[in-house]
C-alpha positions in Angstrom: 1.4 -39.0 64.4 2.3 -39.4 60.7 2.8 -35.9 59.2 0.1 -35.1 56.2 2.2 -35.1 52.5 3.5 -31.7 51.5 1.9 -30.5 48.6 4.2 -30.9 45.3 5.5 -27.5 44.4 3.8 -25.8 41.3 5.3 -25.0 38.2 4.2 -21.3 38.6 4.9 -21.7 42.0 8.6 -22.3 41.6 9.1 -19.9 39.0 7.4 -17.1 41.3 9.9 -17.9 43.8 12.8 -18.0 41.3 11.7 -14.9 40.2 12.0 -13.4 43.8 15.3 -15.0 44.4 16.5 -13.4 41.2 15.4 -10.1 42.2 17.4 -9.7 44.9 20.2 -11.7 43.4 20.4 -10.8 40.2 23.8 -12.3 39.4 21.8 -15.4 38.8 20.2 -14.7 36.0 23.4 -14.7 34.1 24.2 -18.7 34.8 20.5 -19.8 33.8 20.4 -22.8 32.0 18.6 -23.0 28.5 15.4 -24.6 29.9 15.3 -21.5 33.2 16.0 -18.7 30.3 13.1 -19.5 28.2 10.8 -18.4 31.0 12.5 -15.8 32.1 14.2 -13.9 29.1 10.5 -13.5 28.6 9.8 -11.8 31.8 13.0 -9.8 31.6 11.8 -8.5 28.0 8.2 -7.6 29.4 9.7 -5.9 32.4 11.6 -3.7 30.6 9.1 -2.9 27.7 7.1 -1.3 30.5 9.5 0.9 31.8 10.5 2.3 28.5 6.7 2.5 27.2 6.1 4.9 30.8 9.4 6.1 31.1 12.3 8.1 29.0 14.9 4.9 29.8 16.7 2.8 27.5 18.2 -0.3 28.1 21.4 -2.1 26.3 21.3 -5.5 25.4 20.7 -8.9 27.9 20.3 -6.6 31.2 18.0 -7.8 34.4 15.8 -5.5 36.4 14.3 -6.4 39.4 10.4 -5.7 38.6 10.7 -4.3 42.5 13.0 -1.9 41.3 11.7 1.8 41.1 13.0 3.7 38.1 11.7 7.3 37.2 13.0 8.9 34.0 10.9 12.2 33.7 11.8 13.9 30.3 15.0 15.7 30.4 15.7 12.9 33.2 16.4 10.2 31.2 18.3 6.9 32.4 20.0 5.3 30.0 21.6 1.6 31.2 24.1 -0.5 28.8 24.7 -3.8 28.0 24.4 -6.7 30.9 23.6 -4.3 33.2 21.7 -5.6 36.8 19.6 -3.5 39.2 17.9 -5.5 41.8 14.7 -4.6 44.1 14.0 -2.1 46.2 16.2 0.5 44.4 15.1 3.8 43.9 16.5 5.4 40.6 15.6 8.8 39.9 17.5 10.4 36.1 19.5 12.1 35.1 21.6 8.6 35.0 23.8 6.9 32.7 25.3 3.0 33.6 28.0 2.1 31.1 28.1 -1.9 30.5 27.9 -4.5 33.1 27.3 -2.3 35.8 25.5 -4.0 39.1 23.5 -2.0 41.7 22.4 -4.3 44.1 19.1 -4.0 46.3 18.2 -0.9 48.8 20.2 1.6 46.7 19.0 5.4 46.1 20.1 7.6 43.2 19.1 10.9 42.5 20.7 12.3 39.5 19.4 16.3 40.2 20.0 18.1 36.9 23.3 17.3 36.2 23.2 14.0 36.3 24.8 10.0 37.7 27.3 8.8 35.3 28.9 5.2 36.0 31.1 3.3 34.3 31.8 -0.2 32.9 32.2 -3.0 35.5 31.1 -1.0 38.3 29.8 -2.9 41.0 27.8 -1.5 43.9 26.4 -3.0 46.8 23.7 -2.7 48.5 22.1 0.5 50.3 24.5 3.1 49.0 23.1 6.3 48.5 24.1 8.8 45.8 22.8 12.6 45.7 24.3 14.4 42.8 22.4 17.8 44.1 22.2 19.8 47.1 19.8 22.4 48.9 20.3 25.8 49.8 21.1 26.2 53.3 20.7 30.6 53.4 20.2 31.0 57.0 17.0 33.6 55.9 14.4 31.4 54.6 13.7 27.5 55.4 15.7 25.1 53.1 13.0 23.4 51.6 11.7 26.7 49.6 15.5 27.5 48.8 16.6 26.3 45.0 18.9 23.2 44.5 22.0 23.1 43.0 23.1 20.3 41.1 27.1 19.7 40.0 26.7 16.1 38.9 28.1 12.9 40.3 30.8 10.7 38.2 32.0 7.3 38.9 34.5 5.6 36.6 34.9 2.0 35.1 35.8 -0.9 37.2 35.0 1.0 40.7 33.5 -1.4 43.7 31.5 0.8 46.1 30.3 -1.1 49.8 27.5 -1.6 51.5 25.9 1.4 52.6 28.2 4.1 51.2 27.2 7.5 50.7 28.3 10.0 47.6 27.3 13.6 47.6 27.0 16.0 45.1 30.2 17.3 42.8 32.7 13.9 43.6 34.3 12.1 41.0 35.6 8.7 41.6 38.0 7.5 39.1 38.7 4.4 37.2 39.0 1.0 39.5 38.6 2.8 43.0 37.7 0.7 46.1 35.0 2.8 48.6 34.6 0.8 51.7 31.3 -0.3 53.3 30.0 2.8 55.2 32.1 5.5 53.7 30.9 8.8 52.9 32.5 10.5 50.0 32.7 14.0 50.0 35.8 14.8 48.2 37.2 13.3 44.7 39.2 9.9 44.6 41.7 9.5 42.5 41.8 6.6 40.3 43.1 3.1 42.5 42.4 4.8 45.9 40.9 2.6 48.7 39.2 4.9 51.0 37.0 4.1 54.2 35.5 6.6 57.1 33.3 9.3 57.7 34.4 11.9 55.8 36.6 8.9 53.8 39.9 8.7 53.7 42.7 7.2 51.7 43.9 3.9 53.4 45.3 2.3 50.5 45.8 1.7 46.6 44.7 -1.0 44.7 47.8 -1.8 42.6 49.4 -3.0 46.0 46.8 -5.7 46.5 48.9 -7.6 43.7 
């Protein structure tokens, strides 16, 4: 039996898809030809008009955010995001945070800045599912934790720092300049600037310059 012909794909079709694609990989916008840009610079400027006209975020200049990305910037929470920054879908990004320029959080990802804040730095890149919690409950013994205050110390990540899949940062760390976290590590202590850690609680394993 002779198969029916497949429908030819639709212009908005194809750019719905793309748009999808793009959303979960958002590296690709940056390697759009002229002709793909002029639709979706567009999109990308429309995107980001909305979040700043409902929330207290700025963006730098020639960022992509996944429109399935979920951003909250209360006042006094503000996210502020620089230049070529990426965020793909299915993030949850709650201020105080601050991304430095070309910094990538890929899909899955959940920030919570508390009060004191997220700060990251340039050419950080971070993969997907990490978690970050720059506050913590009160765990008195006397009264359940949910009614007990938080306390927030602040989370800071330096420039050039590559974070793995499904890593998990907790209040008060600082991670310095051009760190390596491996995939499932959780963070609980400062790492000093070059360190490549791994495990639960992480560990040192290694430094960075030896990798030349």
């Amino acid at each position: 039996m002779t198969k029916p012909a497949s429908k030819p794909m639709t212009k908005q079709a194809y750019q719905a898809q793309h748009k999808k694609r793009m959303s979960y990989m958002p590296w690709l916008y940056f390697n759009l030809k002229p002709k793909l840009l002029a639709w979706a610079k567009p999109w990308q400027d429309e995107v980001q008009a909305q979040l700043m006209a409902l929330e207290t975020i700025s963006f730098g200049d020639n960022c992509f955010i996944a429109p399935e990305a979920n951003l909250f910037a209360e006042p006094n929470r503000s996210i502020t995001i620089g230049d070529q920054c990426m965020i793909a879908a299915d993030n949850f990004l709650h201020g105080p945070i601050s991304l430095g320029n070309e910094v990538a959080i890929n899909h899955g990802c959940s920030f919570d800045g508390g009060s004191a804040g997220i700060i990251i730095g340039n050419q950080t890149r971070i993969a997907n599912n990490v978690t970050i919690y720059a506050f913590n409950h009160g765990m008195h013994p006397d009264s359940p934790i949910y009614q007990q205050n938080a306390n927030s110390k602040g989370v800071i990540i330096g420039k050039d720092v590559w974070i793995g899949a499904q890593a998990a940062i907790v209040d008060g760390v600082t991670i310095g300049d051009c760190a390596v976290i491996g995939m499932n590590a959780t963070i609980t202590k400062d790492v000093a600037a070059y360190a490549i850690v791994a495990g639960n609680p992480a560990k040192v394993i290694g430094d960075r310059r030896d990798k030349v």
